[in-house]
C-alpha positions in Angstrom: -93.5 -96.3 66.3 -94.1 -98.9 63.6 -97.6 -97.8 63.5 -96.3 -94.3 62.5 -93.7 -95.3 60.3 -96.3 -97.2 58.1 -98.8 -94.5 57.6 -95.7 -92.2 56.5 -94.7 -94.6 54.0 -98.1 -95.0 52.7 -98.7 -91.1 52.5 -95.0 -90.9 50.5 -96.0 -93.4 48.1 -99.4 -91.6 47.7 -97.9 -88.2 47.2 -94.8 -89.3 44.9 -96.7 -92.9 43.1 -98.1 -92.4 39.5 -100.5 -89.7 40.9 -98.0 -87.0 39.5 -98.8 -88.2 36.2 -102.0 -88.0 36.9 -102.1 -85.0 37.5 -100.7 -83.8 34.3 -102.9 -85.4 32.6 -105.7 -83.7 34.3 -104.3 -80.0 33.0 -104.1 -81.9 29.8 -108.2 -82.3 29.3 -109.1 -79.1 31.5 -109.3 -77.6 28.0 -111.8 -79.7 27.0 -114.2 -78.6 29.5 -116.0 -76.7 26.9 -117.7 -79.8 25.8 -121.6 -79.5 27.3 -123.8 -82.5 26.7 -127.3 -82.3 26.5 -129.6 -80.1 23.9 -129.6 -76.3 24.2 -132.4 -74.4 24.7 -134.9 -73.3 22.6 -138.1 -71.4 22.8 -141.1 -73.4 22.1 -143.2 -72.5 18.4 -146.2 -70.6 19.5 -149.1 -69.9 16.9 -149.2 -66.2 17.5 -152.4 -64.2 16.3 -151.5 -61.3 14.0 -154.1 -59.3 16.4 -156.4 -59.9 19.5 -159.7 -61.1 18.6 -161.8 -58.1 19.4 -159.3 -55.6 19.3 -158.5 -52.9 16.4 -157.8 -54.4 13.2 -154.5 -52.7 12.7 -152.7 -52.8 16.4 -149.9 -50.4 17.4 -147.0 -51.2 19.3 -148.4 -48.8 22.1 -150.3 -50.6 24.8 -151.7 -49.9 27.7 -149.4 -52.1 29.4 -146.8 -49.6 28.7 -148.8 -47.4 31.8 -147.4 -47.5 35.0 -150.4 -48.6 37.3 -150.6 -45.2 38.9 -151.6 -43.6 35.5 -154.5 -46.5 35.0 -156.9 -44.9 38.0 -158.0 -41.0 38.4 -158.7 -42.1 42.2 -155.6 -40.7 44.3 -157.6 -42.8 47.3 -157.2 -45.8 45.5 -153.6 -45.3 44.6 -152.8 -45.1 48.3 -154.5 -48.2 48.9 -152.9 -50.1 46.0 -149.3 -48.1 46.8 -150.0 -49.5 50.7 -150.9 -53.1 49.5 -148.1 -53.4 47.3 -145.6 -52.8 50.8 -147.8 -54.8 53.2 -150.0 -57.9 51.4 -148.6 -61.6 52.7 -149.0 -63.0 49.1 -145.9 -60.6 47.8 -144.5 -61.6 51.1 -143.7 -65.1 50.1 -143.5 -64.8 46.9 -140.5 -62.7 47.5 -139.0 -65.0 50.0 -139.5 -68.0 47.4 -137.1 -65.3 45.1 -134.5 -65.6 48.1 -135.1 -69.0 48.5 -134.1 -69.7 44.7 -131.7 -66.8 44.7 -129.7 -69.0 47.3 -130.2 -72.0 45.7 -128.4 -70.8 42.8 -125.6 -69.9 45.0 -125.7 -73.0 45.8 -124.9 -74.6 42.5 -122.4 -71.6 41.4 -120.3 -72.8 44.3 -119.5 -75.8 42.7 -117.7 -74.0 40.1 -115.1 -73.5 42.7 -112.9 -76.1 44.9 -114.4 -77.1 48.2 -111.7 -76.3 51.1 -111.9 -77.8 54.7 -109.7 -78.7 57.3 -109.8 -80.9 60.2 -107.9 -81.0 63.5 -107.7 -83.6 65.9 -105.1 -83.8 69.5 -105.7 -86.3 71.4 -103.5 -87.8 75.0 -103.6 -90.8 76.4 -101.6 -94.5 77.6 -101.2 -97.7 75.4 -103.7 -96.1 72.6 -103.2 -94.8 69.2 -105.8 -92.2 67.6 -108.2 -93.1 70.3 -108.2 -96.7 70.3 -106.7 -99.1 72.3 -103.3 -100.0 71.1 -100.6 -102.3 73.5 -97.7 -101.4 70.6 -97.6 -97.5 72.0 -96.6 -98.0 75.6 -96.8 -94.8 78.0 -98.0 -91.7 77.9 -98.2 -90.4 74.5 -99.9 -87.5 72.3 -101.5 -87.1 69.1 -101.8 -84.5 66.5 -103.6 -84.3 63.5 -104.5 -80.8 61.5 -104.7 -80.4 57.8 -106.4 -78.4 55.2 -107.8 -80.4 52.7 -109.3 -79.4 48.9 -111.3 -80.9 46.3 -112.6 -79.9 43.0 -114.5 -81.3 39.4 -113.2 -80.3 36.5 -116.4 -79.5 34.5 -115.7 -81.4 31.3 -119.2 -82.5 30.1 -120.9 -79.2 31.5 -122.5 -81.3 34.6 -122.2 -78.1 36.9 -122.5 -75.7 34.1 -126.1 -77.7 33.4 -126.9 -77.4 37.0 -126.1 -73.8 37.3 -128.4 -73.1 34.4 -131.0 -75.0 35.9 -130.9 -72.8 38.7 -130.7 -69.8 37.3 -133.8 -70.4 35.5 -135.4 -71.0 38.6 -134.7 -68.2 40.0 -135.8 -66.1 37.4 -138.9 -68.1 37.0 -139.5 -67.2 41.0 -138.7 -63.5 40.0 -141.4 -63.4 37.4 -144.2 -65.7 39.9 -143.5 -62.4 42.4 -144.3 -59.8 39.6 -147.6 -61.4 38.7 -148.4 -61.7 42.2 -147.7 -58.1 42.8 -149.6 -57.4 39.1 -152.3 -59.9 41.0 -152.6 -57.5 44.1 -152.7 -53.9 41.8 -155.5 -56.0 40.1 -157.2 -57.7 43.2 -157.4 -53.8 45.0 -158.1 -52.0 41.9 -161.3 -54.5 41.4 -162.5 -54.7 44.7 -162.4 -51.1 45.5 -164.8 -51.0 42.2 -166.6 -53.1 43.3 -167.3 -51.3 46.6 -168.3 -48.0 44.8 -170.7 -50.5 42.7 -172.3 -52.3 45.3 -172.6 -48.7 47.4 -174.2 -47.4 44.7 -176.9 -50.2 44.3 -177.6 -49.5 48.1 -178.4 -46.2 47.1 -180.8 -47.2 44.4 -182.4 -49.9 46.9 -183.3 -46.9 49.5 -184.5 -44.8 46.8 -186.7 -48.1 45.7 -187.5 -48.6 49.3 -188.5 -45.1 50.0 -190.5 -45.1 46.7 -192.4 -48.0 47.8 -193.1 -47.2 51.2 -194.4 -43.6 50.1 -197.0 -45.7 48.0 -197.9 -47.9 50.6 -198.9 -44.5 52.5 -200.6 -43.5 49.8 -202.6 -46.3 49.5 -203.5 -46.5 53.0 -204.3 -42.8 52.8 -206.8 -44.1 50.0 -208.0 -47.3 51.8 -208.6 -45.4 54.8 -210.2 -42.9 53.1 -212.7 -45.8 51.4 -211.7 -45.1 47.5 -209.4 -47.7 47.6 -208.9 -51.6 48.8 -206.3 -53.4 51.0 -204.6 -55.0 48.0 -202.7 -52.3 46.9 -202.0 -51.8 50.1 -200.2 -55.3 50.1 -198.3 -55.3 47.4 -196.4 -52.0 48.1 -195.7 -53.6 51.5 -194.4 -56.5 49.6 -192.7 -54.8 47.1 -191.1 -52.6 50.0 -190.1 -55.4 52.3 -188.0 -57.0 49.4 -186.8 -53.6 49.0 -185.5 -53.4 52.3 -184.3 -57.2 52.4 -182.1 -56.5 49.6 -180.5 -53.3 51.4 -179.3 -55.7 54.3 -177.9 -58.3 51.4 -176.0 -55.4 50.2 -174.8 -53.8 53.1 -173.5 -57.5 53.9 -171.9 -57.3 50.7 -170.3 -54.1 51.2 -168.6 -55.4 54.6 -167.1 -58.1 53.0 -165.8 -56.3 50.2 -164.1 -54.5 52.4 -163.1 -56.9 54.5 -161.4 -58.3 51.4 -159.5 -55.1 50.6 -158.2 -54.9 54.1 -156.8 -58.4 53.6 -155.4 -57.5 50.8 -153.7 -54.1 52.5 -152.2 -57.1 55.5 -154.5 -55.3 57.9 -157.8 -56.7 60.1 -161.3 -56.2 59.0 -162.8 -53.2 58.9 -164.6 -50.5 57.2 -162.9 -49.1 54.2 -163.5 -44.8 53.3 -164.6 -44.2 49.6 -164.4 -40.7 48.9 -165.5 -40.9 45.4 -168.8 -42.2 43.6 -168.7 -45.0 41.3 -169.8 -43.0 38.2 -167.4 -40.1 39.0 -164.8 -42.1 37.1 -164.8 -41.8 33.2 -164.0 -44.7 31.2 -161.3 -44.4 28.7 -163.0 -44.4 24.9 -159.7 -45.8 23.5 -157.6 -48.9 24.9 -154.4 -49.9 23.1 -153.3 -53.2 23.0 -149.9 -53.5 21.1 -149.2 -56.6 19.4 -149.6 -60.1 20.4 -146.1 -61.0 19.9 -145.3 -58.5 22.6 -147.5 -60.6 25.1 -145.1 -63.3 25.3 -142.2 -60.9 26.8 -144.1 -59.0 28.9 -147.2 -61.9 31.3 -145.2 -62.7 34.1 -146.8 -65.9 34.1 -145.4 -66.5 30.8 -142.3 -65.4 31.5 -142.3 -67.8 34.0 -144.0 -71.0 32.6 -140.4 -70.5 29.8 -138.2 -70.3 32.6 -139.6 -74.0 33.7 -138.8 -74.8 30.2 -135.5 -73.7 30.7 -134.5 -75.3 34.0 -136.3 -78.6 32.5 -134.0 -78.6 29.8 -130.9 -78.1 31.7 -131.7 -81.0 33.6 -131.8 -83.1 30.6 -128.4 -81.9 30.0 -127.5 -83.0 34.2 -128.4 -86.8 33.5 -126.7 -87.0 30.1 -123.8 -86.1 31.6 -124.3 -89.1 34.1 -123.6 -91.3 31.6 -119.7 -89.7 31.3 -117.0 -90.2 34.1 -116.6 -87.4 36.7 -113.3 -86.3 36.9 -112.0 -84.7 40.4 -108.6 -83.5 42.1 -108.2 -83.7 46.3 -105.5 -82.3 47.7 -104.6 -82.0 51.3 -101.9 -80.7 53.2 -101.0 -80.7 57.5 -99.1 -81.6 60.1 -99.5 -85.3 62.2 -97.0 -85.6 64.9 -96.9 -88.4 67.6 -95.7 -87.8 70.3 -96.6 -84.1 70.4 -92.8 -82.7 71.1 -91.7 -83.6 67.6 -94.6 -81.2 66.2 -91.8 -78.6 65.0 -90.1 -81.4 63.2 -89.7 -81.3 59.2 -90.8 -85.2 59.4 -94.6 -84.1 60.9 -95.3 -82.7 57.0 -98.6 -84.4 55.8 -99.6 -83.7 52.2 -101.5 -85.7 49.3 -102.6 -84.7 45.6 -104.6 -87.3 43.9 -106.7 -87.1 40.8 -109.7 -89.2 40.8 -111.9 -90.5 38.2 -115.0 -92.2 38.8 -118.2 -93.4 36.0 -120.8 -95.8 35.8 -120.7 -99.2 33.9 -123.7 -101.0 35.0 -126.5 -99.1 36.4 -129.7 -101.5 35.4 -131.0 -98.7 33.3 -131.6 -96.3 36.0 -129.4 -93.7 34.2 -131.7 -94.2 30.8 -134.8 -94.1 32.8 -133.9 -90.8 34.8 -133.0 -89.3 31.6 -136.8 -90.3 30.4 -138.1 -88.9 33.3 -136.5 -85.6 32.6 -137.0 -85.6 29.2 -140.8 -86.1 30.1 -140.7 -83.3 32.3 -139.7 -81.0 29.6 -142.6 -81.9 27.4 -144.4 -81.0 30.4 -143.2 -77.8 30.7 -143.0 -76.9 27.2 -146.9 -77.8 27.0 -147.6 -76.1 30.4 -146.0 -72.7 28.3 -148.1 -73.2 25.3 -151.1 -73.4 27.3 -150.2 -70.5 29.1 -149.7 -68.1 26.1 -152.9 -69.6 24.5 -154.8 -68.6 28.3 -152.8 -65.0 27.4 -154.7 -64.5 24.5 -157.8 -65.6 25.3 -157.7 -63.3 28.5 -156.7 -60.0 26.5 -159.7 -61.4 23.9 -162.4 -61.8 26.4 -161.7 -58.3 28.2 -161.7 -56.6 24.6 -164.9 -58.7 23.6 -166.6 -57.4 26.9 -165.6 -54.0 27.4 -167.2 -53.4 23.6 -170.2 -55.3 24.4 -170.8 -53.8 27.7 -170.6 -49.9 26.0 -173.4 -51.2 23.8 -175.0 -52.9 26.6 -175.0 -49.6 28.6 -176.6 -47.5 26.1 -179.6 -50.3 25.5 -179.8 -49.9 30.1 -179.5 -46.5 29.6 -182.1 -45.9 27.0 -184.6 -48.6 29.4 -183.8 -46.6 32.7 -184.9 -43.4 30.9 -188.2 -44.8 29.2 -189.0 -46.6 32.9 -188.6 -43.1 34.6 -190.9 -41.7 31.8 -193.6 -44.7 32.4 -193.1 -43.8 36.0 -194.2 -40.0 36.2 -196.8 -40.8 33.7 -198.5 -44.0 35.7 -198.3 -41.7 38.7 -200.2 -38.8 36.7 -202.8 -41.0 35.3 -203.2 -42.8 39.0 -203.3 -39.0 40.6 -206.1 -38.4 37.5 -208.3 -41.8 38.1 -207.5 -42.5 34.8 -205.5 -45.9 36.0 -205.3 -48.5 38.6 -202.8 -49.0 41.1 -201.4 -51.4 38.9 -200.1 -49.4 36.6 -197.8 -47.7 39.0 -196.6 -50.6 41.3 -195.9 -52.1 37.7 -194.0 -49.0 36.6 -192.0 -49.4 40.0 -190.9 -52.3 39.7 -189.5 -52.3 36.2 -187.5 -49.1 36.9 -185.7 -50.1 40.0 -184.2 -53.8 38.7 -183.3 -51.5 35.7 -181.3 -49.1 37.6 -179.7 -52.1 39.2 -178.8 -53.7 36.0 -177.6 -50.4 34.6 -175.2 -49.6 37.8 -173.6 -53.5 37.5 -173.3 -52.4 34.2 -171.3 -49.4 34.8 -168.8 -51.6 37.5 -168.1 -54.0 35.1 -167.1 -51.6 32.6 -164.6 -50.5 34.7 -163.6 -53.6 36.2 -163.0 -55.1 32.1 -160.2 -52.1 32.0 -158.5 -53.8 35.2 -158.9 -56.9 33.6 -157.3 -55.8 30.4 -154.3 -54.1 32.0 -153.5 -57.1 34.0 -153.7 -59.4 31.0 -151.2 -57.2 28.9 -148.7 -57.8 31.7 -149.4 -54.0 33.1 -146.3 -52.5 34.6 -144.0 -54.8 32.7 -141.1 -52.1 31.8 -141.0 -51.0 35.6 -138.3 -52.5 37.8 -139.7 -54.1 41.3 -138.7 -50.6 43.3 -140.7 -48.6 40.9 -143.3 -50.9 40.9 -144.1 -50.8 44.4 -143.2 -47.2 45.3 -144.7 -45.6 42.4 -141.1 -43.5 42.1 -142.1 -42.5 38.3 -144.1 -39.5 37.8 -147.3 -39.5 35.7 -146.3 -39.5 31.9 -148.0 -36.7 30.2 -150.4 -37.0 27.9 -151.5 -40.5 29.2 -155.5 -41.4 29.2 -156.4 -42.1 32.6 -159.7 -44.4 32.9 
């Protein structure tokens, strides 16, 4: 039993030794735990415009940002198919299991905050051995038990875990905001691409017309060759001009499958065609769109949102390392029974229990401490510039879709005015060809202006509707609806709102 006898002494002197005073002195400096090294944060300065370049001179608070996305299209069709991408596209997917991922991770670190409790058991039988190895001191047959619950905890007192937690935190908000602009991302992604099919469905239509139009002159002028009051190169050219015709109905119709394609990727379902129950020029464009200010930007871009939150959890981290430098003070504590041989289990001399404070700090690390601190503090500047990039990117995006949805309106009206004096040069070339007062020429020339103009005008006419999608995804559409709202469309239609 001398075995035993010594590691009951040693656990005495343990338990009853200068420890106690230890431990007073440990609820002695809990109260200092307030102390939190490392800088605070603080938002990066931003030079913030006192309006958007291109927008209305005196901006409003009221934005178009402040619409739900349902009340953005007049297209119930497209609302399903946004409502149905929102609960089914893999992008949103991950980005919300990235949210769980840093929702548990900051768990994780808000566990510290509390004392770590574990046990550990151990019986063991057996002949000349003593906690399973060989031993000739224990003769016979003997058993062996060990259980006890042990603790452990660090007192906080530089704001290590308090650093760590807020690190964390910021992560997981920074996650949190990455999933609303990929969810803003996909409203924007369908919302463009079903445009975009109503666009390139109506240049088909406009390349049949041109292809119909061209094959009725080829007719003609075979009518005419035949006839002998006209020659074969007329002929040709309307077959030329009505095989590219034709060739670009096939690009199109190629187009149009992968646009929809696309949208059925973006719904988490296979290829296939997509219905469009509505034309493209069905939908009016909105003759006002408000902006608010560009302050207001900066709390309502997810992806500026975000790019601060890095800032946040880079800071904290700063704050981790500088509290490397101090000693980390702990407290372990167990308490259980170890009996051997197993019979004397009831008795009061089987007790097992420890407290001990512990303090542990560096003194020479070969400036590993100063250089992680560096490394973090150069991570920070990182973040801090990756933010100010971001906002400036903000700007720029609201700027260029305010810049090209007034440009385009002017742009339209020029096509528009071109179409109509094409379509005018048309029926006129066809008159004087019907009279003899022209050649062929004329007409095939008149033809081939108008049709390239239609084109233009209908691309026209998309991308000044795709420019409002643009806009409302710039602004950070959506921003004062929570994540259920946002992806159930729960709120009704405000009244009064302008719908594009």
């Amino acid at each position: 039993m001398s075995r035993v006898n010594y590691v009951w002494n040693r656990a005495r002197r343990l338990c009853f030794g200068p420890q106690t005073g230890a431990l007073i002195l440990l609820f002695v400096v809990l109260p200092l735990s307030s102390c939190l090294v490392g800088p605070n944060y603080k938002r990066p300065a931003v030079n913030t415009p006192s309006e958007f370049r291109g927008g209305p001179a005196n901006s409003e608070e009221a934005s178009l940002a402040d619409l739900p996305w349902w009340d953005l299209f007049n297209d119930d069709h497209l609302k399903q198919l946004v409502k149905n991408a929102l609960a089914n596209n893999y992008d949103i997917g991950i980005a919300a299991t990235r949210v769980e991922q840093a929702r548990e991770v900051a768990a994780q670190a808000r566990a510290q905050y509390f004392p770590a409790v574990n046990y550990t058991t151990h019986i063991s039988g057996g002949k000349n051995q003593f906690l399973q190895s060989p031993d000739a001191g224990f003769s016979g047959v003997q058993g062996f038990l060990l259980g006890v619950a042990s603790a452990s905890w660090e007192a906080d007192l530089w704001g290590r875990i308090r650093r760590l937690n807020e690190a964390a935190k910021a992560d997981y908000l920074a996650a949190t905001n990455v999933r609303r602009g990929v969810m803003l991302s996909v409203v924007s992604d369908v919302s463009s691409a079903y445009f975009q099919l109503l666009g390139l469905r109506r240049q088909l239509e406009i390349s049949r017309q041109s292809a119909q139009s061209f094959g009725e002159m080829r007719t003609l002028f075979t009518q005419r060759m035949q006839g002998g009051v006209s020659s074969e190169l007329p002929v040709s050219r309307a077959s030329a001009n009505e095989a590219v015709a034709l060739a670009q109905i096939a690009e199109l119709e190629r187009e149009i499958a992968l646009t929809e394609n696309q949208i059925d990727i973006l719904l988490g379902n296979n290829p296939g065609p997509i219905e469009v129950k509505r034309a493209l020029l069905e939908d009016s464009v909105p003759p006002q769109v408000p902006t608010g200010l560009p302050s207001a930007l900066l709390e309502r871009r997810p992806d500026v949102l975000s790019a601060e939150q890095n800032i946040r959890a880079a800071n904290a981290q700063i704050g981790v390392a500088a509290a490397a430098y101090f000693p980390q003070i702990g407290l372990t504590t167990f308490f259980g029974k170890l009996s051997t041989p197993l019979e004397e289990i009831t008795s009061g001399r089987t007790n097992a229990w420890s407290s001990a404070l512990n303090v542990t700090g560096p003194i020479f690390q070969g400036g590993r401490l100063k250089a992680q601190k560096r490394q973090l503090v150069a991570a920070w500047e990182q973040a801090k510039l990756q933010y100010q990039q971001t906002v400036l990117n903000a700007f720029a995006d609201v700027s260029n879709a305010l810049i090209s949805r007034e440009k385009y309106d002017i742009i339209r009206a020029e096509q528009s005015n071109a179409v109509a004096s094409y379509v005018q040069a048309f029926r006129l070339a066809s008159m004087r060809y019907d009279q003899g007062f022209s050649s062929y020429f004329e007409i095939l020339e008149a033809q081939q202006l108008l049709f390239p103009a239609q084109q233009a005008l209908a691309q026209t006419e998309l991308n000044r509707r795709l420019v409002i999608v643009q806009l409302y995804k710039s602004l950070g559409g959506g921003w004062n609806l929570t994540d259920e709202q946002f992806k159930a469309a729960s709120l009704p239609s405000r009244s009064g709102a302008a719908n594009p």
